[in-house]
C-alpha positions in Angstrom: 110.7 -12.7 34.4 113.3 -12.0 37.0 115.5 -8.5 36.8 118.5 -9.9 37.0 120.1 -6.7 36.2 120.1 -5.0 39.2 120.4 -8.5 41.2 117.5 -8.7 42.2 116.7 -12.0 44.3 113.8 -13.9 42.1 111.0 -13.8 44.7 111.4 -9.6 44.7 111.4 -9.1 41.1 109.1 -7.1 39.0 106.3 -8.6 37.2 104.8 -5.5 36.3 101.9 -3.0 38.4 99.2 -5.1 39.1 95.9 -4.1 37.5 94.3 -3.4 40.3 96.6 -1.0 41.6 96.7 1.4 38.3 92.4 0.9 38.5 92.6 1.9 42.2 94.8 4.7 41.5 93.3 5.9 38.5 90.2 5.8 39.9 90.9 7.9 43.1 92.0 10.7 40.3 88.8 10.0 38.6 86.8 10.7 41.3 88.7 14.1 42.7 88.3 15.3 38.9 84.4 14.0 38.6 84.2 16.2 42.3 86.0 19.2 41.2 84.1 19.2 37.5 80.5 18.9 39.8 81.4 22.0 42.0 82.7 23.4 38.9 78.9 22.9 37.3 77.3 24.2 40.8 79.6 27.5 40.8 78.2 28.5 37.6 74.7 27.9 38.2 74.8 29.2 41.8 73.3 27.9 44.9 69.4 27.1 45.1 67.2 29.9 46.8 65.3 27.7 49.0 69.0 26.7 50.2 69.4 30.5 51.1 65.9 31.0 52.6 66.6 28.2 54.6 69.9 29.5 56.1 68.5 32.9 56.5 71.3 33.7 53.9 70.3 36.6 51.2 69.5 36.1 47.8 72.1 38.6 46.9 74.7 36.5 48.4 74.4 33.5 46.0 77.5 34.1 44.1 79.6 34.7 47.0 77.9 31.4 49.0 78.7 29.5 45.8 82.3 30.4 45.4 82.9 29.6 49.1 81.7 26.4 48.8 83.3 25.8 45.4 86.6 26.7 47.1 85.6 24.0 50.2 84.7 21.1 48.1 87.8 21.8 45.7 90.4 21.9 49.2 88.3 18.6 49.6 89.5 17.0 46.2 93.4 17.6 47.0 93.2 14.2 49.3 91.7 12.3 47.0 94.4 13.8 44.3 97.3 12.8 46.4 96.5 9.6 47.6 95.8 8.7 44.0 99.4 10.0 43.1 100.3 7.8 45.9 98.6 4.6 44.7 100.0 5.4 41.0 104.0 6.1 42.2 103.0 2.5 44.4 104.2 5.0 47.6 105.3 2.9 50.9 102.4 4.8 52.2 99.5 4.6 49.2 98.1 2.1 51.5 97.5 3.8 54.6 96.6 7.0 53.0 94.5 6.2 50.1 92.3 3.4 52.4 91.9 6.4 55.1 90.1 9.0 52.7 88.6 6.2 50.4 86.7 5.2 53.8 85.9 8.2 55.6 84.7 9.9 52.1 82.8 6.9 50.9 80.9 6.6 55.0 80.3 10.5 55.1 79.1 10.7 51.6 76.7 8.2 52.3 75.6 9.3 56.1 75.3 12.8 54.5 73.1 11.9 51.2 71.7 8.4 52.7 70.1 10.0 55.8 67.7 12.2 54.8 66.5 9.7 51.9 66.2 7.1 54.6 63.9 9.5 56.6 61.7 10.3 53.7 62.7 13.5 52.5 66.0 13.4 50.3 67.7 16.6 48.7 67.9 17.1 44.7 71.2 15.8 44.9 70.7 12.7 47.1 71.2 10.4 44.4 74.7 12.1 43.7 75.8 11.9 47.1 74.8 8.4 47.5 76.6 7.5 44.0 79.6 9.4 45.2 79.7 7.5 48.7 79.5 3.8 46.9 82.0 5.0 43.8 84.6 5.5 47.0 83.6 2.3 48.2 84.6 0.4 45.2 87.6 2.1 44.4 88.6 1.3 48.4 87.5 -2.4 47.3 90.2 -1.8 44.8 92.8 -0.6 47.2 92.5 -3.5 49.7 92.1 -6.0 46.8 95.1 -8.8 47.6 96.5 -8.0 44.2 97.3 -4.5 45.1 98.4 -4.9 48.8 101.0 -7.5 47.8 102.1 -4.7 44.7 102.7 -2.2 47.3 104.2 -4.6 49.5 107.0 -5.9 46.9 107.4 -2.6 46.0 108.5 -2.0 49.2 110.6 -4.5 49.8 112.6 -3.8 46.0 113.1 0.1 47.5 114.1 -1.6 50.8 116.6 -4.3 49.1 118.0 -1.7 46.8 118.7 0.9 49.9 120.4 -2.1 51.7 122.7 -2.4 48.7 123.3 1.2 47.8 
């Protein structure tokens, strides 16, 4: 249906948010809020002693080790947060931003928990890490799906159209 009340030429009226683009964005927030509830789990149980041994960190400093890293890793959810604000608000630059941290956190997720599993000796939370790199992936899937790309895109050129006008 066309939005004739604004005047809208026909080609650059609404049909709605495509599917896609809610799932993609929806499921970037899902997965900074799947993150932050993990470290959130790893903070209260504290950080492994063979993780300590093997840093030549104290035992007495597993409390303080674990809030550093829960502070890290939730810094490292406030992408993922944003560009999933981006993709649900349909931003000129969801795009761009969500497809850049989708990627590099889906690769390094995997290099980091793939590698040592490859080489015969994987970590207790391999299988996390390697869940955590392909979720990214799919959701990325979803951002560079046609369906959303050409959502963003006519959102774009409504916001452009109605600037022209106003």
């Amino acid at each position: 249906m066309a939005d004739t009340r604004a005047g809208l030429p026909p080609e650059l009226a609404d049909a709605g948010r495509a599917p896609t683009t809610t799932a993609a964005g929806l499921g970037t927030v899902g997965l900074s809020l799947a993150f932050a509830l993990w470290t959130f789990l790893t903070l209260q149980t504290g950080v492994e002693d063979e993780t300590l041994v093997a840093t030549g960190i104290g035992l007495d400093a597993s409390g303080t080790v674990a809030t550093i890293l829960a502070v890290v890793q939730w810094l490292l959810c406030l992408p993922h947060l944003f560009a999933g604000a981006l993709l649900l608000r349909r931003s000129p630059s969801a795009f761009g931003a969500a497809t850049f941290i989708l990627g590099t956190y889906g690769v390094v997720a995997l290099l980091l928990a793939g590698g040592p599993t490859l080489g015969g000796d994987p970590g207790p939370n391999a299988i996390w890490g390697i869940g955590a790199g392909l979720a990214n992936l799919v959701v990325l899937g979803l951002v560079v799906h046609p369906a959303t790309r050409r959502d963003l895109e006519l959102t774009q050129m409504r916001r452009d159209w109605v600037r022209s006008r106003g």
